[in-house]
C-alpha positions in Angstrom: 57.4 -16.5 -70.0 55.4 -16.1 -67.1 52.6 -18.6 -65.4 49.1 -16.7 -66.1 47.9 -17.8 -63.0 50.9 -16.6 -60.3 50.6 -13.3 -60.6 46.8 -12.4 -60.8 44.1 -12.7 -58.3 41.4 -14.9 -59.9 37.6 -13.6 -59.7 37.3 -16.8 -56.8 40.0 -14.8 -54.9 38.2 -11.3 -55.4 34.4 -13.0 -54.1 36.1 -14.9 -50.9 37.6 -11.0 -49.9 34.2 -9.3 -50.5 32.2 -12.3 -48.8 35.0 -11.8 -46.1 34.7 -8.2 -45.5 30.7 -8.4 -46.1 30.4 -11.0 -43.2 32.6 -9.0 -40.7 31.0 -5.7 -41.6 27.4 -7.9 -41.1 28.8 -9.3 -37.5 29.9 -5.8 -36.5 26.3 -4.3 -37.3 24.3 -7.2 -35.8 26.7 -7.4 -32.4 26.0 -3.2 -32.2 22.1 -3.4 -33.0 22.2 -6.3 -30.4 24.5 -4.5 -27.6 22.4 -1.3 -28.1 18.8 -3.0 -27.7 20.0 -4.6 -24.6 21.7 -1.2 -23.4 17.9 0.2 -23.9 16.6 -2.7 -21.9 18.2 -2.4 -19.3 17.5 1.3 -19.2 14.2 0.9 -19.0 14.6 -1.8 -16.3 16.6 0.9 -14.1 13.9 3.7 -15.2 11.4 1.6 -13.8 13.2 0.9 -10.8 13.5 4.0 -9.8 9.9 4.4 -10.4 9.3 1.9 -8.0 11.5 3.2 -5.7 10.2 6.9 -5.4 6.6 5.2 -5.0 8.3 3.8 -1.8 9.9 6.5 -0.8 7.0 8.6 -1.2 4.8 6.2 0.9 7.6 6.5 3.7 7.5 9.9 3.5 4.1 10.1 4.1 4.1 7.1 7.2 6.7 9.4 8.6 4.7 12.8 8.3 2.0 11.1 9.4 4.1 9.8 12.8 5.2 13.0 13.1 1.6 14.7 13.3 2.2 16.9 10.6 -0.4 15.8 8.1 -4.5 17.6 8.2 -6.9 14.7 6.9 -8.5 16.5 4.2 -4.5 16.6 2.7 -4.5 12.7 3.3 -7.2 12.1 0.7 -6.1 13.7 -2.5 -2.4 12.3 -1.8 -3.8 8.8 -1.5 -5.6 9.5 -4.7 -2.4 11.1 -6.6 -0.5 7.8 -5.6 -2.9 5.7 -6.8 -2.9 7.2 -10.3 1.0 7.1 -10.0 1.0 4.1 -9.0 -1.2 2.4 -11.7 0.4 4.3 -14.3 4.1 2.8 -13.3 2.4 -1.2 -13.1 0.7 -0.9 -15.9 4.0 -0.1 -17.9 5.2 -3.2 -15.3 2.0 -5.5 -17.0 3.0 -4.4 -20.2 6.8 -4.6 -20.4 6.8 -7.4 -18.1 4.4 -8.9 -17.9 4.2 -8.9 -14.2 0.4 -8.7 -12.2 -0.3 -4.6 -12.2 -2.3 -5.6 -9.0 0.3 -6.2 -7.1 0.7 -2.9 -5.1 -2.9 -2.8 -5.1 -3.6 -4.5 -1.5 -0.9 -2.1 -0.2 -2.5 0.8 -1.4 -6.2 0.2 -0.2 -4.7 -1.6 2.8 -3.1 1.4 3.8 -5.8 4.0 3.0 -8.0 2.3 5.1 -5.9 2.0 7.8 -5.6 5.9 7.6 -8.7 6.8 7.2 -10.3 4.7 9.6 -8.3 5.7 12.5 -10.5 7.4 15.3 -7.8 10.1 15.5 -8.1 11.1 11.8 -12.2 10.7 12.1 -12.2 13.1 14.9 -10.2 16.0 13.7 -11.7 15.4 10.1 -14.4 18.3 10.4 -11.7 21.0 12.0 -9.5 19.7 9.6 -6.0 20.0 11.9 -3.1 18.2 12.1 -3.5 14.9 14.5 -1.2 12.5 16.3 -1.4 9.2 16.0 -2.2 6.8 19.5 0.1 4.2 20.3 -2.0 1.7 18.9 -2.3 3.0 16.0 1.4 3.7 15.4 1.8 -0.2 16.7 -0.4 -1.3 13.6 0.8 1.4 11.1 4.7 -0.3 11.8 2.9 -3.6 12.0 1.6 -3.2 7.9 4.7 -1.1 7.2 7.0 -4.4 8.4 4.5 -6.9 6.5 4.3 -5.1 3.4 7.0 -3.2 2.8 9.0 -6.3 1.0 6.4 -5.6 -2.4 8.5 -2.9 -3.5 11.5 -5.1 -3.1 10.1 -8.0 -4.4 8.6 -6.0 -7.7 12.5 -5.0 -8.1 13.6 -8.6 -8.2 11.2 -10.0 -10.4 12.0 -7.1 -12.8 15.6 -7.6 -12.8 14.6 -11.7 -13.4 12.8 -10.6 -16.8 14.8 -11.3 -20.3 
């Protein structure tokens, strides 16, 4: 006669298995839920990175136009307004996400538009409305902010990529 016990898996056995196969099957969800929530992290780090990034290259853009004489003061105003409303839009998702100060492009922006719109050679062709050059001094302090400042952009990078 055969041993009852040898040949049969007991209901112990049959839990252990399903307590084994629950627990990988739990492991294997939470490792994907936890690889995919850092996946959309860090796309939405490099989305906002690249928001930052076309901010700066847009300001360059416009330093360079603006070297070059191509730009009419009344064109200067609205841009400066458009890239202040792109530019709090993008640090307020920075504030919010982040929590990093929204203001911190703020000095650059006003900086900058001041230093533009108080030139004597933008005041003077304001009226006609006509494309200007820029005297050496002023291109000396426009590369003089440009060389201080710049580094914000960079710096708003870095302390997005040092964010859990």
């Amino acid at each position: 006669m055969c041993c009852p016990d040898s040949n049969f898996i007991e209901l112990s056995d049959i839990i252990a298995i399903v307590g084994v196969i629950v627990n990988s099957l739990l492991a294997i969800w939470i490792v994907k839920t936890l690889q995919n929530n850092l996946t959309n992290k860090r796309y939405l780090k490099d989305h906002v990175i690249e928001e930052i990034k076309d901010l700066r290259n847009e300001y360059k853009k416009f330093l360079n136009e603006l070297y070059q004489g191509r730009l009419k003061p009344k064109q200067i105003l609205p841009w400066f307004k458009l890239m202040n409303i792109k530019t709090q839009d993008v640090m307020e998702i920075i504030n919010q996400k982040y929590g990093l100060d929204k203001e911190s492009l703020k000095s650059y922006q006003i900086e900058l538009r001041n230093m533009v719109t108080e030139q004597e050679e933008f005041s003077e062709n304001f009226k006609q409305n006509k494309c200007f050059t820029l005297k050496e001094s002023s291109l000396r302090d426009l590369l003089l902010f440009q060389q201080n400042n710049n580094s914000k952009f960079n710096q708003l990078i870095i302390d997005i990529n040092d964010k859990k």
